[in-house]
Backbone of each chain as nested JSON, in Angstrom:
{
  "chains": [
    {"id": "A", "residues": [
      {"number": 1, "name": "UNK", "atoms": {"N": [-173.113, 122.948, 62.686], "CA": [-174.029, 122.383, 61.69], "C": [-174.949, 121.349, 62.344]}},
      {"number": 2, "name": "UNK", "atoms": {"N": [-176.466, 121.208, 62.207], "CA": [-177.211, 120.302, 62.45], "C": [-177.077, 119.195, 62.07]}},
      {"number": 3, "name": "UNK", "atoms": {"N": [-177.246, 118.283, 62.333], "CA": [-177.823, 116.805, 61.598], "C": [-178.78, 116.492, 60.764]}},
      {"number": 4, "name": "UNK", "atoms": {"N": [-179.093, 117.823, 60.587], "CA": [-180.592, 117.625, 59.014], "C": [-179.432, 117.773, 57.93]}},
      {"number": 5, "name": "UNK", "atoms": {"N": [-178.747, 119.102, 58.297], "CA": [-177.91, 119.408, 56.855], "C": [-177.144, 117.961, 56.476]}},
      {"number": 6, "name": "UNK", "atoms": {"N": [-176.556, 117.306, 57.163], "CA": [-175.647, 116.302, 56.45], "C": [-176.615, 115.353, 56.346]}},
      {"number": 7, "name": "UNK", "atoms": {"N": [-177.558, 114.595, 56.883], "CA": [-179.01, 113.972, 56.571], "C": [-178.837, 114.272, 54.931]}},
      {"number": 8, "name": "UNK", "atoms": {"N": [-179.427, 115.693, 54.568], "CA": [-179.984, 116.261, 53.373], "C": [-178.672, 116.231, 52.266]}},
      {"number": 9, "name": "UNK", "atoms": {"N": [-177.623, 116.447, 52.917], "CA": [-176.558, 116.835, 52.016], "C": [-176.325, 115.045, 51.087]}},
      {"number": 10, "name": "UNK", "atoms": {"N": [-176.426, 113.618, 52.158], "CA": [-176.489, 112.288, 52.162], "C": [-177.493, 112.169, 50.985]}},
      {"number": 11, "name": "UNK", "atoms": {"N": [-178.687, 112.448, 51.511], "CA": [-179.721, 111.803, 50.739], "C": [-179.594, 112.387, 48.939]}},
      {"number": 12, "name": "UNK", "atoms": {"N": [-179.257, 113.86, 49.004], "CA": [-179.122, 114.558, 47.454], "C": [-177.976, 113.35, 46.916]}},
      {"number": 13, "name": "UNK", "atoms": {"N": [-176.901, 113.387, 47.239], "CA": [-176.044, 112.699, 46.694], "C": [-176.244, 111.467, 46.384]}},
      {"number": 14, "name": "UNK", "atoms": {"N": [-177.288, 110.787, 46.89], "CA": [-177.62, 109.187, 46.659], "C": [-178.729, 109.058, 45.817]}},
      {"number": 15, "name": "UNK", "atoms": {"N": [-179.646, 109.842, 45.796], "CA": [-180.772, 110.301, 45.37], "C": [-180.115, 110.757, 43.553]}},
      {"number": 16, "name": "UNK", "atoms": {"N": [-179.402, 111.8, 43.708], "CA": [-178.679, 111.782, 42.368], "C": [-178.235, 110.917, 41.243]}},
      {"number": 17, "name": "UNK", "atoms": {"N": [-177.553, 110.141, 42.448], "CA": [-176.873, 109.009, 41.659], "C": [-177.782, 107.941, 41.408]}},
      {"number": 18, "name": "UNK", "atoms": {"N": [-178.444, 107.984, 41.983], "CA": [-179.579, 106.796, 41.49], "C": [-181.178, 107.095, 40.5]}},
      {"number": 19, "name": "UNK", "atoms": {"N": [-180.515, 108.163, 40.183], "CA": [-181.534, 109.15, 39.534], "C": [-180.148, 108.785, 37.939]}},
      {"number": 20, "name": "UNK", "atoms": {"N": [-179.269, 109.313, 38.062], "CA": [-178.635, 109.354, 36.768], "C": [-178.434, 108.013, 36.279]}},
      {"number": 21, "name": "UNK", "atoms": {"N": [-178.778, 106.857, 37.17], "CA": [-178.033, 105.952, 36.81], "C": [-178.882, 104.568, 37.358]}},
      {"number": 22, "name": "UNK", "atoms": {"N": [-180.47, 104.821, 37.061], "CA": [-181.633, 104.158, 37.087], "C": [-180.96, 102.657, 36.841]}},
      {"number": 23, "name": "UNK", "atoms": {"N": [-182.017, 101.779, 37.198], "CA": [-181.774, 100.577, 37.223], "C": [-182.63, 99.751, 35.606]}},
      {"number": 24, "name": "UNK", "atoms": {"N": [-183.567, 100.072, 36.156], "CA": [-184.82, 99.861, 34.861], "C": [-184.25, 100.87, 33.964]}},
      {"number": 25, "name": "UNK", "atoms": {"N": [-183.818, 100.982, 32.689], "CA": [-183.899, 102.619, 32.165], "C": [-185.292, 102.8, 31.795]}},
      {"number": 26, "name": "UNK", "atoms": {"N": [-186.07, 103.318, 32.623], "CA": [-187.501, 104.253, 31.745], "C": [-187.969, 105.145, 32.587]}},
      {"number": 27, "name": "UNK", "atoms": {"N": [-188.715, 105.506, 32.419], "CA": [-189.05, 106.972, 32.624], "C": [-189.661, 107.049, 33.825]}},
      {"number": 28, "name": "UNK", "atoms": {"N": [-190.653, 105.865, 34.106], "CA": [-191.323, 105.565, 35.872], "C": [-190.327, 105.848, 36.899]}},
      {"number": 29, "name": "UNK", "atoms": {"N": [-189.3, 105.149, 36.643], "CA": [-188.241, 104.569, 37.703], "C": [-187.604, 106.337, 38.089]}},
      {"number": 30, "name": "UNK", "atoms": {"N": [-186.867, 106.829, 36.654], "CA": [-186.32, 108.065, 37.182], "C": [-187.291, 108.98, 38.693]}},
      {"number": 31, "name": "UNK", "atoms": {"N": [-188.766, 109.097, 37.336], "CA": [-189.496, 110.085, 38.103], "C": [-190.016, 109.304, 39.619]}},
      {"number": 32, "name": "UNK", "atoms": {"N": [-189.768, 108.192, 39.999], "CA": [-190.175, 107.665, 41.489], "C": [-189.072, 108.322, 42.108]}},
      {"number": 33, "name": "UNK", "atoms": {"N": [-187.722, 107.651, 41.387], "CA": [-186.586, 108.379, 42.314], "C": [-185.817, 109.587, 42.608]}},
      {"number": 34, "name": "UNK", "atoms": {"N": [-186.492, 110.216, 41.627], "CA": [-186.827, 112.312, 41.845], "C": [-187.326, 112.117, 43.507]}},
      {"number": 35, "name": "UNK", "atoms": {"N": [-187.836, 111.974, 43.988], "CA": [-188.314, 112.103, 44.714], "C": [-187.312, 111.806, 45.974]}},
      {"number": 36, "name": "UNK", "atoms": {"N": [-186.229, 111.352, 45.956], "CA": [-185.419, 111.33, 47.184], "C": [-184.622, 112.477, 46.94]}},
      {"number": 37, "name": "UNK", "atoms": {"N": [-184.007, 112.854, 46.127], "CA": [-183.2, 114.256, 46.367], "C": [-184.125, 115.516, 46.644]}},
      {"number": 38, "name": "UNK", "atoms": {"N": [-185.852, 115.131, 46.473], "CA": [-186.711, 116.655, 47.024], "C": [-186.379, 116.307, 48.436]}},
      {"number": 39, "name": "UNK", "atoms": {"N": [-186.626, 114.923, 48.623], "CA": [-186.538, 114.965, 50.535], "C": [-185.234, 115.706, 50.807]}},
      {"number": 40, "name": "UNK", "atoms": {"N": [-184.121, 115.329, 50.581], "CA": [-182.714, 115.528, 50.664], "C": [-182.648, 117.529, 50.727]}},
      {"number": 41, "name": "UNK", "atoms": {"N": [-183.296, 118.313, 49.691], "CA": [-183.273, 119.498, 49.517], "C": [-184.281, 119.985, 50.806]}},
      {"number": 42, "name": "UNK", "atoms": {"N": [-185.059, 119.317, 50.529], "CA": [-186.13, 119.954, 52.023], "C": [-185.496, 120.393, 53.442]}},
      {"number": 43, "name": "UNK", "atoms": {"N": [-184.627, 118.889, 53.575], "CA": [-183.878, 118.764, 54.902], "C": [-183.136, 119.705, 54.892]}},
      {"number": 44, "name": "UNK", "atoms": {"N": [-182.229, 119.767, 53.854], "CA": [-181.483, 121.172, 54.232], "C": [-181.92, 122.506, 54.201]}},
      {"number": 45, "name": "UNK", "atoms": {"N": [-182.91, 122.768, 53.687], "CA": [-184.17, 124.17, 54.129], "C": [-184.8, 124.278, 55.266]}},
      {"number": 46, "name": "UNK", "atoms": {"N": [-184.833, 122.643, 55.842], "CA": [-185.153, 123.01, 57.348], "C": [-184.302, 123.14, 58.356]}},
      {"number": 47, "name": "UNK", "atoms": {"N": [-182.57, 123.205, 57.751], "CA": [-182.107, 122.815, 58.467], "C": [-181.026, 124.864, 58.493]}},
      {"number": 48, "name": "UNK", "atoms": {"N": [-181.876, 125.515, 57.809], "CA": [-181.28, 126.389, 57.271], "C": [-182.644, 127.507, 58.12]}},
      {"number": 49, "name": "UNK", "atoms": {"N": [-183.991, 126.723, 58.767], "CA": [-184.96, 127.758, 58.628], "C": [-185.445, 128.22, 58.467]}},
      {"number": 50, "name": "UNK", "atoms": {"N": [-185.933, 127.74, 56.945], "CA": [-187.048, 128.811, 55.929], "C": [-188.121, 128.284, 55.529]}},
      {"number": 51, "name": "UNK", "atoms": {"N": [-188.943, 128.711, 56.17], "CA": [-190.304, 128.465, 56.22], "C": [-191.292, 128.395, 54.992]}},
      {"number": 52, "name": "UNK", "atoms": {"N": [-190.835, 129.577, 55.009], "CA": [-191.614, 129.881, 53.537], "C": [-190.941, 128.777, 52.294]}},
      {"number": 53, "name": "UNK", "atoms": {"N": [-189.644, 129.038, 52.209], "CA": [-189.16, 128.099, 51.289], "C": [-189.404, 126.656, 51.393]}},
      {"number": 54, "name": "UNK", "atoms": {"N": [-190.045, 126.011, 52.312], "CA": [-190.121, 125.1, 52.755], "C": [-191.589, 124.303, 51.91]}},
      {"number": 55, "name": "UNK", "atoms": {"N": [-192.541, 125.527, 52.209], "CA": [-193.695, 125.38, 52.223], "C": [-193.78, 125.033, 50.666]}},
      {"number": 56, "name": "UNK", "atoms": {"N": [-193.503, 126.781, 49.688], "CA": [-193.403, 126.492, 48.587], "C": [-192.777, 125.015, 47.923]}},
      {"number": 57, "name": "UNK", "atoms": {"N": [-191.369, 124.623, 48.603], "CA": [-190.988, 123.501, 47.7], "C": [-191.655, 122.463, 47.652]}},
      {"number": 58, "name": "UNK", "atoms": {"N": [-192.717, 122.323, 48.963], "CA": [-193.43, 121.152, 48.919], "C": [-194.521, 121.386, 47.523]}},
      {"number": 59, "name": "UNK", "atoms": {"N": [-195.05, 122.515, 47.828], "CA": [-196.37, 122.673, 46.84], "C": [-195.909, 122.583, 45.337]}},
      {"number": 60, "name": "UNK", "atoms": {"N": [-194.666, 122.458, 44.658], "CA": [-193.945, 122.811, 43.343], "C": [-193.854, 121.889, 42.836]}},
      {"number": 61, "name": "UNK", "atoms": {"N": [-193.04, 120.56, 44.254], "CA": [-192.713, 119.842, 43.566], "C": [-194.062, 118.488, 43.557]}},
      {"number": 62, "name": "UNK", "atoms": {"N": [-194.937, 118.664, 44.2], "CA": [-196.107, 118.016, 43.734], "C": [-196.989, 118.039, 42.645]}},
      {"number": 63, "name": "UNK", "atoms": {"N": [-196.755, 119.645, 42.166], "CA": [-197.454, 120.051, 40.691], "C": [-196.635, 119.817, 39.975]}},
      {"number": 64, "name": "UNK", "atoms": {"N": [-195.014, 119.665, 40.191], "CA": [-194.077, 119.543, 39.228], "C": [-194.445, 117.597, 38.814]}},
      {"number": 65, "name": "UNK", "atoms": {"N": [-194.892, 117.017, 39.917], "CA": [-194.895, 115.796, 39.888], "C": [-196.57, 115.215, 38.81]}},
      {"number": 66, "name": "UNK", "atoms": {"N": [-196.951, 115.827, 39.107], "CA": [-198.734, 115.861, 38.127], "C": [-198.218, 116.498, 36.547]}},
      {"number": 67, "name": "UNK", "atoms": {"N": [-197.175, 117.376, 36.736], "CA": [-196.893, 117.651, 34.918], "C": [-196.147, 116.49, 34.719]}},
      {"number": 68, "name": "UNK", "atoms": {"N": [-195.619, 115.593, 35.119], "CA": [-194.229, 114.618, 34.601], "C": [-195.383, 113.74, 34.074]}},
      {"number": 69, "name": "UNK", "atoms": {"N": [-196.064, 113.252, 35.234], "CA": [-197.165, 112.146, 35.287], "C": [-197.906, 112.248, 33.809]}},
      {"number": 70, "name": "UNK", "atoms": {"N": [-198.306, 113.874, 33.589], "CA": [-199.032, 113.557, 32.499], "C": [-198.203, 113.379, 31.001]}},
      {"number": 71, "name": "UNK", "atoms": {"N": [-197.177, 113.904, 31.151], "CA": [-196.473, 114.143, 29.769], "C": [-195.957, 112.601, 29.411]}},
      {"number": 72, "name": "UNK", "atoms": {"N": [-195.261, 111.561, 30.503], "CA": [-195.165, 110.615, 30.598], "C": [-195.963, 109.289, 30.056]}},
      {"number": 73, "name": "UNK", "atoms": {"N": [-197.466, 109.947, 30.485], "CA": [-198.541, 108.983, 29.975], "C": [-198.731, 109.63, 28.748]}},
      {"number": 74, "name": "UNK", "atoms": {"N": [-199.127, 110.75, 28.374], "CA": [-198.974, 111.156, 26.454], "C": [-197.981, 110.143, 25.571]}},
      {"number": 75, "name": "UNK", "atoms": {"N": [-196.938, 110.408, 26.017], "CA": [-195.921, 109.849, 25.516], "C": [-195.891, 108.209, 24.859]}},
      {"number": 76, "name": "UNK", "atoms": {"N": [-196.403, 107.734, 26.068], "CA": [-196.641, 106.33, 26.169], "C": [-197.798, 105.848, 25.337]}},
      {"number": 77, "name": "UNK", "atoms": {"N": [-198.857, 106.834, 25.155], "CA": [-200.182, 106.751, 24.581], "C": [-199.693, 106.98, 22.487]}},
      {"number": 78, "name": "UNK", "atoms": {"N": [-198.694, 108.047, 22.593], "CA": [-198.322, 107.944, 21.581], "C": [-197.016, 106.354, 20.932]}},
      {"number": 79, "name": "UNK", "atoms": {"N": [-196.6, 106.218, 21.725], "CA": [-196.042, 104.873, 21.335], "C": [-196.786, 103.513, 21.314]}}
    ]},
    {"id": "B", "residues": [
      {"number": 1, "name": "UNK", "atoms": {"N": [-179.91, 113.969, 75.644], "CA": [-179.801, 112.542, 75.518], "C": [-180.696, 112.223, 74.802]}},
      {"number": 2, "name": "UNK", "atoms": {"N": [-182.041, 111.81, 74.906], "CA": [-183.086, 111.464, 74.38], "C": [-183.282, 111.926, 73.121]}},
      {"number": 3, "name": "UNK", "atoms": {"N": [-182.669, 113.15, 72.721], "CA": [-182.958, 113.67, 71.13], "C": [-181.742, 113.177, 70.413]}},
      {"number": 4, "name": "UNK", "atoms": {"N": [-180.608, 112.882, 71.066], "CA": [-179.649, 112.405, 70.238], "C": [-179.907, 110.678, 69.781]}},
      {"number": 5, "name": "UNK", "atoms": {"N": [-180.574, 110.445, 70.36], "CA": [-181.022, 108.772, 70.223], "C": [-181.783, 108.803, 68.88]}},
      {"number": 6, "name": "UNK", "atoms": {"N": [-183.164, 109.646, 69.19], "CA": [-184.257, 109.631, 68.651], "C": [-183.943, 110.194, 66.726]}},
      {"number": 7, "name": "UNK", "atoms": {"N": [-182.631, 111.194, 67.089], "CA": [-182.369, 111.499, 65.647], "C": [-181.377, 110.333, 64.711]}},
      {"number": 8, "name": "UNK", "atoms": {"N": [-180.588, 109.604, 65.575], "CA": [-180.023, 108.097, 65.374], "C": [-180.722, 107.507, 64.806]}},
      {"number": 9, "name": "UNK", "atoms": {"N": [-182.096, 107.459, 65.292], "CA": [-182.747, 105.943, 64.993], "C": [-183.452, 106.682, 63.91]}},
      {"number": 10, "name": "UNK", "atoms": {"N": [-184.317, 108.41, 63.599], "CA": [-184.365, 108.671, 62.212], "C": [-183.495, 108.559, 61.119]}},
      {"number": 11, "name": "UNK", "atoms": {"N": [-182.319, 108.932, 61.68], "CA": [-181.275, 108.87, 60.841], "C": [-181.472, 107.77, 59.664]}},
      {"number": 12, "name": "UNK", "atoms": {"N": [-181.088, 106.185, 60.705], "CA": [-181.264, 105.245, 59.848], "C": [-182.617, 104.663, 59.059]}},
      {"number": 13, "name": "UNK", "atoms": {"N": [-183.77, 105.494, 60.132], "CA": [-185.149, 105.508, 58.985], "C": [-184.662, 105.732, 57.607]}},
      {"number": 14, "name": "UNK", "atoms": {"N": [-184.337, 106.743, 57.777], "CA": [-184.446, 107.484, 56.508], "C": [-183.378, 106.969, 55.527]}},
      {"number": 15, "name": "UNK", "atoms": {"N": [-182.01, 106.859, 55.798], "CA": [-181.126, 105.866, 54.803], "C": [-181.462, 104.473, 54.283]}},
      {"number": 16, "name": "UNK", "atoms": {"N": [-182.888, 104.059, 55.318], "CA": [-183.403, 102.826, 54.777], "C": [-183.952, 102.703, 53.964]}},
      {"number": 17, "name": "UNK", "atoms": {"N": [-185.03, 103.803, 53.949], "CA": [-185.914, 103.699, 52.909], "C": [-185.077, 104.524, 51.834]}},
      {"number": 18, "name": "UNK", "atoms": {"N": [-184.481, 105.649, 51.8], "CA": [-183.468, 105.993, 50.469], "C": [-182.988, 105.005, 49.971]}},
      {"number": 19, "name": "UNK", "atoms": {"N": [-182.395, 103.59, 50.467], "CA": [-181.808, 102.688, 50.112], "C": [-182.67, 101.704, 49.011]}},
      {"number": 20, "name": "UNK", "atoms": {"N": [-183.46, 101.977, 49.806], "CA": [-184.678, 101.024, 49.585], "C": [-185.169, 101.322, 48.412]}},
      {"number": 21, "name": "UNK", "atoms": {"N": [-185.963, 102.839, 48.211], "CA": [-185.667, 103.153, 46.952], "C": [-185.27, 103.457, 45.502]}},
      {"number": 22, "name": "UNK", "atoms": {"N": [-184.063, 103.672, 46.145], "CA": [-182.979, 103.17, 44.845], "C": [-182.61, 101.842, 44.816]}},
      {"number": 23, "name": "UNK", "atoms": {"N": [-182.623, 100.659, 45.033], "CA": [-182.382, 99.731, 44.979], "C": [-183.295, 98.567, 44.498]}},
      {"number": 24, "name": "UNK", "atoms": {"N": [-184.761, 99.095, 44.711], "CA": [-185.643, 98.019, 44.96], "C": [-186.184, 98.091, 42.734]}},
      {"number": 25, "name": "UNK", "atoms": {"N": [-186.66, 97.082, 42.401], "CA": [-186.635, 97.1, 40.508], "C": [-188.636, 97.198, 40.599]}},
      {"number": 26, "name": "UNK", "atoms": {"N": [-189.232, 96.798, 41.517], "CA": [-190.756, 96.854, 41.188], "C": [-191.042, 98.11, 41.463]}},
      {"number": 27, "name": "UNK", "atoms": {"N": [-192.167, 99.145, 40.753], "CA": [-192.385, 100.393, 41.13], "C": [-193.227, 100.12, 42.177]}},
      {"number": 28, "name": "UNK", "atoms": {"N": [-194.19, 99.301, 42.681], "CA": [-194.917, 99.101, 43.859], "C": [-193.784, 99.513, 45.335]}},
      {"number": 29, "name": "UNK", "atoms": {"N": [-193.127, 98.202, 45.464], "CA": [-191.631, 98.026, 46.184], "C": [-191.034, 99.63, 46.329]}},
      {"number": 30, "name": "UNK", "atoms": {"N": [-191.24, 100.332, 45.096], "CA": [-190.451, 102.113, 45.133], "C": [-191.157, 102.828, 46.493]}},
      {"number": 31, "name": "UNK", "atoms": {"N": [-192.39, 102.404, 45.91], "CA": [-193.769, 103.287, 46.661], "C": [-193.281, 103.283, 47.965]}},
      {"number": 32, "name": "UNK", "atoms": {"N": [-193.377, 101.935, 48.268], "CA": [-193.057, 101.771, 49.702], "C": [-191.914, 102.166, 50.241]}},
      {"number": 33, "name": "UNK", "atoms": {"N": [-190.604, 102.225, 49.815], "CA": [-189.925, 102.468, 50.56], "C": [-189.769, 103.693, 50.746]}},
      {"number": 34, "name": "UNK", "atoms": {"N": [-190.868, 104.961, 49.446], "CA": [-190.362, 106.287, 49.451], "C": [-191.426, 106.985, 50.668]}},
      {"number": 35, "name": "UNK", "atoms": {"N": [-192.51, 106.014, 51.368], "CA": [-193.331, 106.463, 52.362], "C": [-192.469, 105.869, 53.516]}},
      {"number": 36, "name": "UNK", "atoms": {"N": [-191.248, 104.981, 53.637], "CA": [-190.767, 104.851, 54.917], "C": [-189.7, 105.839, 55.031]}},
      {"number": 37, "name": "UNK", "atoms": {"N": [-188.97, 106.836, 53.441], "CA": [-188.395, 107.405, 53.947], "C": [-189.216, 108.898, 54.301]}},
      {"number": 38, "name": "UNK", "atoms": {"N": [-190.637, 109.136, 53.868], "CA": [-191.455, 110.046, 54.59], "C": [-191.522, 110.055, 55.808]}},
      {"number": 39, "name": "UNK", "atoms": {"N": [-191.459, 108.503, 56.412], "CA": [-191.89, 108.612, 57.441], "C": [-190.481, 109.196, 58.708]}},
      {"number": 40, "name": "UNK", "atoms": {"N": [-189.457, 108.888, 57.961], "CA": [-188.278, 109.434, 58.8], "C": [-188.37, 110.81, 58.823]}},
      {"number": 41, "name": "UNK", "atoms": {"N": [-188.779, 111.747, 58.083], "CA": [-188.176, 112.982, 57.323], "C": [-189.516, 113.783, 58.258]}},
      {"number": 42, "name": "UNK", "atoms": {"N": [-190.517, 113.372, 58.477], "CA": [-192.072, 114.31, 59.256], "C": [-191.513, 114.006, 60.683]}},
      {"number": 43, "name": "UNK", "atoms": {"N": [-191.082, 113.56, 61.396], "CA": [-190.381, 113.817, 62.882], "C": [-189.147, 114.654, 62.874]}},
      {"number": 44, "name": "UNK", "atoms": {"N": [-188.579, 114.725, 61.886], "CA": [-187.443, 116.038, 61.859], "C": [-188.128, 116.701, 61.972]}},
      {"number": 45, "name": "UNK", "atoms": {"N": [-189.166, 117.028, 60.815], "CA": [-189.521, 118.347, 60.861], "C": [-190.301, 118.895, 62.131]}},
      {"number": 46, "name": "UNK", "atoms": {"N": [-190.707, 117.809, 62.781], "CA": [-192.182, 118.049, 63.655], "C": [-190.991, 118.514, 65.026]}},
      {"number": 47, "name": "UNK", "atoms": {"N": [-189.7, 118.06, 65.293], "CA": [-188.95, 117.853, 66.214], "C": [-188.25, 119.407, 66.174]}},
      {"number": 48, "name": "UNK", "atoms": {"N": [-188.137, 119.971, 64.926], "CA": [-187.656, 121.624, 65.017], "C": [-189.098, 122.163, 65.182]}},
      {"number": 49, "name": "UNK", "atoms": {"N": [-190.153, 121.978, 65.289], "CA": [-191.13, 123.132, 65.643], "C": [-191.972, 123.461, 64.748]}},
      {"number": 50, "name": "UNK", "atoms": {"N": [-191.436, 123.072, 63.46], "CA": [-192.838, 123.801, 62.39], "C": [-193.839, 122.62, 61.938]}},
      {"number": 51, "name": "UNK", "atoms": {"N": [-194.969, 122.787, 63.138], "CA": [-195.868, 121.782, 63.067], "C": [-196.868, 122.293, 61.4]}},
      {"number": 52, "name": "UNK", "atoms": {"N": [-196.871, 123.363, 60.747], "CA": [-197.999, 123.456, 59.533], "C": [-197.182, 123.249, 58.689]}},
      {"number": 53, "name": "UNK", "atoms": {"N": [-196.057, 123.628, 58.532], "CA": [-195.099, 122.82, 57.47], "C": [-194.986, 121.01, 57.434]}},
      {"number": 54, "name": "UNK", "atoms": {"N": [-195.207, 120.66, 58.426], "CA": [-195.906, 119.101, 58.758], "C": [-196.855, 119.21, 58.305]}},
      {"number": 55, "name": "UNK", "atoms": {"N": [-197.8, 119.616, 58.514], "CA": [-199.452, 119.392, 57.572], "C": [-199.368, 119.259, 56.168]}},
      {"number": 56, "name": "UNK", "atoms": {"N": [-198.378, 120.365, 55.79], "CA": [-198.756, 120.664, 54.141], "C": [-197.819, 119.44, 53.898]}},
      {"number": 57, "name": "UNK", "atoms": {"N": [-197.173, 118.761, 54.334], "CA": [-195.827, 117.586, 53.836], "C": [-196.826, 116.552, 54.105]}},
      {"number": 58, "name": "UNK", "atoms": {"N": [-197.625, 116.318, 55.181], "CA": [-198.14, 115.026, 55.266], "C": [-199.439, 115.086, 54.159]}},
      {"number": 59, "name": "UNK", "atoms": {"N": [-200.065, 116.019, 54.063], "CA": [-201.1, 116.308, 53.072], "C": [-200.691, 115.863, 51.634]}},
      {"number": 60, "name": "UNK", "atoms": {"N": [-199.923, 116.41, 51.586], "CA": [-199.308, 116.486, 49.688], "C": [-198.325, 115.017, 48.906]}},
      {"number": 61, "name": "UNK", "atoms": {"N": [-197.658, 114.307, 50.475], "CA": [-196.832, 113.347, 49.663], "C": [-197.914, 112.04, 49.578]}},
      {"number": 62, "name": "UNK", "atoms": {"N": [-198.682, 111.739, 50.332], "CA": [-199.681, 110.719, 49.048], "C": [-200.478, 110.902, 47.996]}},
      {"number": 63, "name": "UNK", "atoms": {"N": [-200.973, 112.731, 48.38], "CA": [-201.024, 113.329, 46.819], "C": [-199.952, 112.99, 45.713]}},
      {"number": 64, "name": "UNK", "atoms": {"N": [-198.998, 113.103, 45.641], "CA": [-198.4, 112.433, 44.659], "C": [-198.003, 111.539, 44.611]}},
      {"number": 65, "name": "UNK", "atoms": {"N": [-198.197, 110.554, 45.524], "CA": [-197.819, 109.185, 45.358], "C": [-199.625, 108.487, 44.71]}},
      {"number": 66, "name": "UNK", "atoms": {"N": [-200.135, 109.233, 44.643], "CA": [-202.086, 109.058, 44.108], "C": [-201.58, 109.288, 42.304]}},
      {"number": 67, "name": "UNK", "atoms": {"N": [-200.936, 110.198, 41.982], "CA": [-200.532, 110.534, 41.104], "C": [-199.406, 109.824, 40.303]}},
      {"number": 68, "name": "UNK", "atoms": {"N": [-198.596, 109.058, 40.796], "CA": [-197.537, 108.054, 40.217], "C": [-198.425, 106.792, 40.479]}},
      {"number": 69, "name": "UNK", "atoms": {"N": [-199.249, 106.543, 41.116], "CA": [-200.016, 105.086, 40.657], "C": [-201.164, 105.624, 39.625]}},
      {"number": 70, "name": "UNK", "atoms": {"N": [-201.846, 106.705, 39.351], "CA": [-202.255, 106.771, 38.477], "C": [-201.702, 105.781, 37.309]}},
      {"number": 71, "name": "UNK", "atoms": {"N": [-200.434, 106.362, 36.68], "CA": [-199.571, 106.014, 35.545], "C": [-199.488, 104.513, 35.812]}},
      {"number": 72, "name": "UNK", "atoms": {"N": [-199.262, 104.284, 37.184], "CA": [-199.143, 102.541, 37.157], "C": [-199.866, 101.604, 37.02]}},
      {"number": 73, "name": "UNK", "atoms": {"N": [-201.266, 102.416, 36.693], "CA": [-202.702, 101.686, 36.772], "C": [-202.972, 101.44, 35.223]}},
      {"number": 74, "name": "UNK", "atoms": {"N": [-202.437, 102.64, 34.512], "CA": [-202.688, 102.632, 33.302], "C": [-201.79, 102.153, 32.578]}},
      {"number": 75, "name": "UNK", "atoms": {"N": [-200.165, 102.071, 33.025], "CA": [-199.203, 101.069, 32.252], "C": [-199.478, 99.518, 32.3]}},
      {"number": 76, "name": "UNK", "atoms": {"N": [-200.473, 99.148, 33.448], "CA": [-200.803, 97.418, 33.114], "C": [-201.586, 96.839, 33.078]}},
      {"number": 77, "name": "UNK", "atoms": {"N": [-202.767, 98.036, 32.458], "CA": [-203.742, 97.853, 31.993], "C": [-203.76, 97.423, 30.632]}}
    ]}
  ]
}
């Protein structure tokens, strides 16, 4: 096994937990800290070789990140 | 030798700024630490060989970090 996989396997698990169990509870904080378990998943796709999968997860989870952004600010606009 | 060092000292890049991340309460403070753990995570990748999978990663993560200050511009306003 490489040193990306347990890297990646580290970061999901911390990334998780600090995702379920936010400090602030609101909605900014989660969606900033989404963002360490994508690193965490990446690492282990590179650590696995897949290129393609690689590529795609980057491009998904950036559009996935522009839908949160907006539904987030609706939300807020409605309160 | 030299790559076992060099992945050491990413290593702890990258648990720093994860740390950093989850830990830190200002979303500014988030920002930052989630570009120091970028910055650990683009020498892995660049260090196995897939230099355009580096492009599209260095391209896209201040794209969305452009996109989460959006929201932060407009929550304190």
């Amino acid at each position: 096994m490489t040193p990306e996989f347990f890297i990646g396997l580290g970061l999901i698990l911390l990334g998780t937990v600090s995702v379920a169990w936010a400090s602030p509870k609101d909605y900014l904080t989660r969606l900033i800290n989404l963002e360490i378990p994508a690193f965490g998943l990446l690492l282990v796709m590179l650590s696995f070789d897949e290129m393609l999968a690689l590529l795609t997860f980057i491009a998904v989870a950036t559009v996935s990140t522009f839908i949160f952004v907006r539904v987030i600010g609706k939300r807020e606009e409605i309160n | 030798m030299i790559e076992q060092i060099i992945t050491l000292g990413l290593t702890g890049l990258i648990f720093l700024g994860a740390a950093a991340t989850a830990l830190w309460k200002n979303p500014f403070d988030k920002l930052i630490g989630l570009s120091l753990l970028s910055a650990g995570v683009i020498p892995l990748i660049v260090m196995r060989g897939y230099l355009d999978v580096a492009i599209v990663v260095a391209i896209l993560i201040p794209i969305s970090t452009i996109f989460i200050l959006l929201l932060l511009g407009r929550k304190t306003s």
